[in-house]
Each structure stands twice: as structure tokens, then as C-alpha cells.
LUMDRENLUM-286751 format. One line per 5 residues: their letters; for each residue x, y, z of C-alpha. Coordinates in pm, 1 decimal. Each point is the difference from the previous one (the first is absolute). Example, Ala and Ser with C-alpha at 12.3 -4.5 7.8 and 13.67 -1.06 7.14 Angstrom:
as = 1230.0 -450.0 780.0  137.0 344.0 -66.0
This chain:
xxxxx = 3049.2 7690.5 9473.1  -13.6 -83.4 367.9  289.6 -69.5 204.0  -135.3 -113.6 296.2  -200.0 -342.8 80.3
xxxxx = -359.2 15.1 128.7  92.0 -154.5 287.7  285.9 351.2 62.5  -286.1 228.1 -124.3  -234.9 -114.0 269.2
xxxxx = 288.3 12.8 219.4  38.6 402.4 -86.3  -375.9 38.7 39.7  -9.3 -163.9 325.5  275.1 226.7 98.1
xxxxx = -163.8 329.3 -90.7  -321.8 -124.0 185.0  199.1 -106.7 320.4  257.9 292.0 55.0  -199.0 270.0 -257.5
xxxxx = 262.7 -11.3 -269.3  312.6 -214.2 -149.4  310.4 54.9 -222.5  10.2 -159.2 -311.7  386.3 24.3 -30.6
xxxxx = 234.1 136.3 -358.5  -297.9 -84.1 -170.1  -19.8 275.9 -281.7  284.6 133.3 -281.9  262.4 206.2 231.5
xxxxx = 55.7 119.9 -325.1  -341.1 117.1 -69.3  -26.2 162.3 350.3  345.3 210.2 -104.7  -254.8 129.7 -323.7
xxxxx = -282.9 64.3 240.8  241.8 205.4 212.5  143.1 199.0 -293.8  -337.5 65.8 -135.3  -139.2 153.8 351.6
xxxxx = 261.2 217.5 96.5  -124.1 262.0 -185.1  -324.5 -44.8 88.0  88.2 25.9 343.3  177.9 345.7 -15.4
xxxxx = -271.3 130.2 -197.8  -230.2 -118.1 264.8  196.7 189.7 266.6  65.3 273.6 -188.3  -396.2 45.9 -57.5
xxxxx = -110.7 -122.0 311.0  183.3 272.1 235.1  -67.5 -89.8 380.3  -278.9 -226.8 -110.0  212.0 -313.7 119.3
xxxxx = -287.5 -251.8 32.4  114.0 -268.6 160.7  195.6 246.1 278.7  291.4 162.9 39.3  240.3 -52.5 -335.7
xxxxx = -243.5 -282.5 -136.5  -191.4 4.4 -275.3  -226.4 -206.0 -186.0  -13.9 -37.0 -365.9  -218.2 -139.4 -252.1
xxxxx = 174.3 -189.9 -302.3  -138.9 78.8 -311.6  -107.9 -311.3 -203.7  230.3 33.5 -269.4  335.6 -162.2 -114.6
xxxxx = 153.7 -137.3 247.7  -216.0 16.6 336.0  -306.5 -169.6 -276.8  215.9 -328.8 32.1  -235.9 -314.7 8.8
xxxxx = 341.6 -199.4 103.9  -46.2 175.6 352.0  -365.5 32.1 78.1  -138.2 -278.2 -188.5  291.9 -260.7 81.4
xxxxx = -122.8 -352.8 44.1  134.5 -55.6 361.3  -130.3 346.3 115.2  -359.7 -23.0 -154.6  -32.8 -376.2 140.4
xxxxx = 70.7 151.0 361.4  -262.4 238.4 -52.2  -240.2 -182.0 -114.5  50.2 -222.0 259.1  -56.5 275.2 275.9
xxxxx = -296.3 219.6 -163.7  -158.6 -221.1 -289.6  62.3 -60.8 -316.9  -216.3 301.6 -130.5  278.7 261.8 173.3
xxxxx = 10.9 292.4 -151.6  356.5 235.6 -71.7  -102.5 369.5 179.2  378.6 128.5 78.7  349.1 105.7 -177.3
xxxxx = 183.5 217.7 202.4  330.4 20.6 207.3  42.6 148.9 350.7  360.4 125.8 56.5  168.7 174.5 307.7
xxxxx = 277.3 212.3 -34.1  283.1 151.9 206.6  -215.2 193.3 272.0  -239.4 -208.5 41.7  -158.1 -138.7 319.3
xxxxx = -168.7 -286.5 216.9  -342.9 -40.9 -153.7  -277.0 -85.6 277.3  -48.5 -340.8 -13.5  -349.2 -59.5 -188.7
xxxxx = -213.9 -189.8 -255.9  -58.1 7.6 -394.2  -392.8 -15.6 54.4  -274.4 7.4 274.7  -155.9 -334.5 55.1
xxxxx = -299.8 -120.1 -210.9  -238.1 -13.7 321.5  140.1 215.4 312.2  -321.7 -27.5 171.6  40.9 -420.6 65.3
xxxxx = 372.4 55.7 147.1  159.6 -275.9 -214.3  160.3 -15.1 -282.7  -59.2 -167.3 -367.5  172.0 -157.4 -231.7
xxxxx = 215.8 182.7 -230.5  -150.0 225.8 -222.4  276.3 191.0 -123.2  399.6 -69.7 -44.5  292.6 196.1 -70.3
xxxxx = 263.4 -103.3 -262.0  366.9 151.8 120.0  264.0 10.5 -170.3  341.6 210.7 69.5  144.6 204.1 -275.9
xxxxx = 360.9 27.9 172.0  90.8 -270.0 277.0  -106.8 79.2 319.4  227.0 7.9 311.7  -13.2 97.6 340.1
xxxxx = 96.5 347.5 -32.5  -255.4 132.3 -360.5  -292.0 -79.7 147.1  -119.5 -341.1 45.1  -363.8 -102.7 57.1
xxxxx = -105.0 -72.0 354.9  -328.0 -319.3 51.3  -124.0 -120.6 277.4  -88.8 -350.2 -75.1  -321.9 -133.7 73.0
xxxxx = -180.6 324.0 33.2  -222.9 -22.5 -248.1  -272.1 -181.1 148.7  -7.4 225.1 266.3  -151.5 306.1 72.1
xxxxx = 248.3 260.9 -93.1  -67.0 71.2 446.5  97.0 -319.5 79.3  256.1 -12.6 -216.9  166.1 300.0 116.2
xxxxx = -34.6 -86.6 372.8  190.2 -354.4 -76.4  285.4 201.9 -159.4  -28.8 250.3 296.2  9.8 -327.8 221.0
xxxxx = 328.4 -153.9 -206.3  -222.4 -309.8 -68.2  57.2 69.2 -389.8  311.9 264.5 -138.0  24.0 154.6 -327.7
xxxxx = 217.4 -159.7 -236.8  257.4 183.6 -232.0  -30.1 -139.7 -325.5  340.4 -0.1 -178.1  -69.8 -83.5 -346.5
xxxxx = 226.0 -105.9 -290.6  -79.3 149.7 -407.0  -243.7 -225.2 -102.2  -187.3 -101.4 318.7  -374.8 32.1 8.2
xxxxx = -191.6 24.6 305.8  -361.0 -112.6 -7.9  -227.5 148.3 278.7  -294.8 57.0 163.0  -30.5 367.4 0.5
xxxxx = -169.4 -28.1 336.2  285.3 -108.5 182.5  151.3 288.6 226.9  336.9 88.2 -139.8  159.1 374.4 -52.9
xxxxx = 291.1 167.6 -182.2  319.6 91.1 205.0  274.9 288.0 -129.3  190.1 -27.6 -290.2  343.9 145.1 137.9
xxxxx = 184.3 -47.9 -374.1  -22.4 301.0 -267.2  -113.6 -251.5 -251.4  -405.9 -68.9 -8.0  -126.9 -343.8 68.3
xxxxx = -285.2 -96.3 -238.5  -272.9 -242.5 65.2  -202.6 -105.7 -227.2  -359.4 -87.3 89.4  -296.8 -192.5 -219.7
xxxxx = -294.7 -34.7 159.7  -213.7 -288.9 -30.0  -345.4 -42.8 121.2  -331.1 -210.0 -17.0  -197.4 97.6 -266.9
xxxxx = -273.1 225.5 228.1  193.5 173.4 160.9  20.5 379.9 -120.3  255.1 268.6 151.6  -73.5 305.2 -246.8
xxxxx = 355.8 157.0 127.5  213.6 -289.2 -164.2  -41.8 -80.5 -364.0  185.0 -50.3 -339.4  -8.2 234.6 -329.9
xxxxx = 5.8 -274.8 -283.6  129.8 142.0 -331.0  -222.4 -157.9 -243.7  318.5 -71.9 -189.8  136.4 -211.4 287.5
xxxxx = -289.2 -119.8 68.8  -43.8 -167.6 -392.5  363.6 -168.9 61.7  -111.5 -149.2 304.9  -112.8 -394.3 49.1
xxxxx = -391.9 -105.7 105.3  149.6 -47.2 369.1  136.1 321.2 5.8  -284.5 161.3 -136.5  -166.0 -186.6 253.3
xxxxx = 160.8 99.1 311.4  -30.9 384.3 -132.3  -367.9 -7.1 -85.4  -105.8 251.4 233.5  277.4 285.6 -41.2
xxxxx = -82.9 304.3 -239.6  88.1 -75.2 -335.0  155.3 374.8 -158.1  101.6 73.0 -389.1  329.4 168.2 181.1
xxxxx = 122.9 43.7 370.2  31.4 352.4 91.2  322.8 109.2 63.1  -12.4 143.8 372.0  -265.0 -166.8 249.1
xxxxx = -60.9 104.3 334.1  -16.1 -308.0 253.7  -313.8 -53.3 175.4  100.1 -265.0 186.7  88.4 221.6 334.4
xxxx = -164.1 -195.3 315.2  193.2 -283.2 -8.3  29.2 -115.7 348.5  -269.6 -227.3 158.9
């Protein structure tokens, strides 16, 4: 069930569209987020341990996908009410699901280059669309000043990533640190320029991303392994929002991530 009036969903949506992304504050089960983080640890030493100096997101960072299975396959989280009417509200009512998957810094990491989630739609014209595609965030751990907070530059996403850069270069716009409590969720528009800064703690700082897009748009390195189990359990809407992800009899259990060029 919703939480929030039409009248504060707009207000959300109007805030993504204006400054590229908004913070929809302790909106999910800290609770739940504590089983998220229990269930990925493993998952992320494993992912080290196989990926060797393959740290694809630089220097000690790594991105990993979640497999769709108890408890990252939670319809709570990525078919909530509020979240899905903030979507739908930015790329259509027909969005489509495309992306589970956490990106986590650890101690040794660095200052990513400040960069993009996608190319534009149309570089040739010089101007920007509407959104197309948003990122779902969501912190595993809290996230302070010193393990690695998010840096945005608001605004930017209607920009050329150029002109963008040249207004940050100028001071005209500065990149935010967003400090973000267990159970925050941002909402953004994965064009907007933003990067990830050092996480100077020895204790990895998980963010969770779902990716949510209009229904046309295809990015062959992102997708979702549905178990056909899971899938069976889940409602029409989920279904729904999933209907273009593989659907496999059993996820394999060691994938290699495709999803290397990540910075637009």
C-alpha cells in the first residue's frame, strides 16, 4: 500500500526531473536491509576472491550481480507501491525491471572519474531527452562521510555530459555527498553526472541498484536470470516488470559479469 499522496509522488517526480534524482527517505524495512546485507557478504568475497585484479568499477570496487533468489527476489523492494508510482511517472507505465545488482567500494579504493550511467538517446541533436532509464539505490550499511558516499551533480542531466563537466569545472554546480541513512532510497536519472569517492573504512559499503527503464530500451550487458520457480511465486505486476529478462530452470552458480563499460 502507498504511503505517499499523489500530490508528494508528483512532488518526487518533479524532483528527479528538475535536479536528476531525489531521496525518498527510511522508506524500506532497516530490518530487511540487515538480511540483504547478511545474505551478500558472501557473495561479495567470492566475487573478489574469483575476480582477482578484475576490479570493475576501479581500484577496490566491484560490481556484483544479485542473484534472483531468496532474499534479493523481494517484491517488497522492487515492486513497492511508492517506488513503482515514481517510475511510472518518469518512464511510462509499461517500464520494464532490467537490473539487480550492488556496487560496493572497499578499503583501497579511489576517486572514480566523474561520468554517466548511459550515452544519450540522440548525440547527434546536442540535447537531451527525457528520461529513459533510472536507477533504484539503496545502501546496505549507512553511508557516512568517510565509507564512501556517492558524489551528484544536480541538474546535469539535461546536459551534455561536456557542458556538464565544464559547469562543475566552472563551480556553477558541485558534487554532492550523499550521506544516506538504512532504509533510504534514492531515485535517479542515471544520466546525471555523479562518481564514487574512497571508502577509507575496512568494512565494504554496499549499494544496491535496480534498474528501471522504458519498455524499448535494450542494454544486452544488464539483465536478470529468473528462476522459473521464483518466477511462478511472483504477482502479474511483477511478472510484468520482468517480462523481458531470461527465464532459466536454475541459475548457474558462478557468472562472469559482462557489464564492464560502465562509464558514459
Amino acid at each position: 500500500m502507498a504511503r505517499y499522496t499523489n500530490e508528494q509522488t508528483q512532488e518526487f517526480i518533479e524532483t528527479v526531473l528538475t535536479d536528476g534524482f531525489c531521496i525518498v527517505p527510511e522508506h524500506f524495512s532497516a530490518e530487511k536491509i540487515k538480511s540483504w546485507a547478511e545474505a551478500f557478504a558472501p557473495l561479495l568475497e567470492n566475487h573478489i576472491r574469483r575476480a582477482g585484479d578484475l576490479q570493475n568499477r576501479g581500484p577496490g570496487r566491484y560490481y556484483v550481480t544479485l542473484p534472483f533468489t531468496t532474499p534479493f527476489a523481494d517484491p517488497d523492494l522492487f515492486e513497492d507501491d511508492d517506488i513503482l508510482r515514481i517510475v511510472w511517472g518518469l518512464v511510462g507505465s509499461d517500464a520494464v525491471m532490467c537490473q539487480l545488482a550492488t556496487d560496493t567500494p572497499v578499503l583501497g579504493s579511489e576517486y572514480q572519474d566523474i561520468h554517466r550511467d548511459a550515452l544519450p538517446l540522440f548525440p547527434e541533436l546536442g540535447e537531451e531527452t527525457p528520461p529513459f532509464q533510472l536507477a533504484m539505490n539503496f545502501p546496505l550499511i549507512a553511508v557516512s562521510e568517510e565509507n564512501g558516499p556517492f558524489e551528484i551533480a544536480r541538474h546535469t542531466h539535461m546536459l551534455t555530459k561536456e557542458a556538464g563537466l565544464a559547469r562543475i569545472e566552472a563551480g556553477e554546480v558541485k558534487l554532492e555527498s550523499l550521506i544516506m541513512r538504512l532504509g533510504d532510497v534514492m531515485i535517479r536519472d542515471v544520466r546525471c553526472l555523479h562518481r564514487g569517492t574512497p571508502n577509507r573504512t575496512a568494512t565494504p559499503r554496499p549499494m544496491v541498484v535496480i534498474g528501471y527503464s522504458r519498455r524499448w530500451l535494450f542494454r544486452p550487458e544488464v539483465s536478470i536470470s529468473i528462476p522459473r520457480a521464483e518466477l511462478d511465486s511472483l504477482s502479474d505486476r511483477a511478472r510484468h516488470l520482468l517480462r523481458f529478462n531470461p527465464i532459466v530452470e536454475f541459475l548457474a552458480d558462478e557468472t562472469e559479469e559482462v557489464y564492464q563499460s560502465f562509464a558514459y
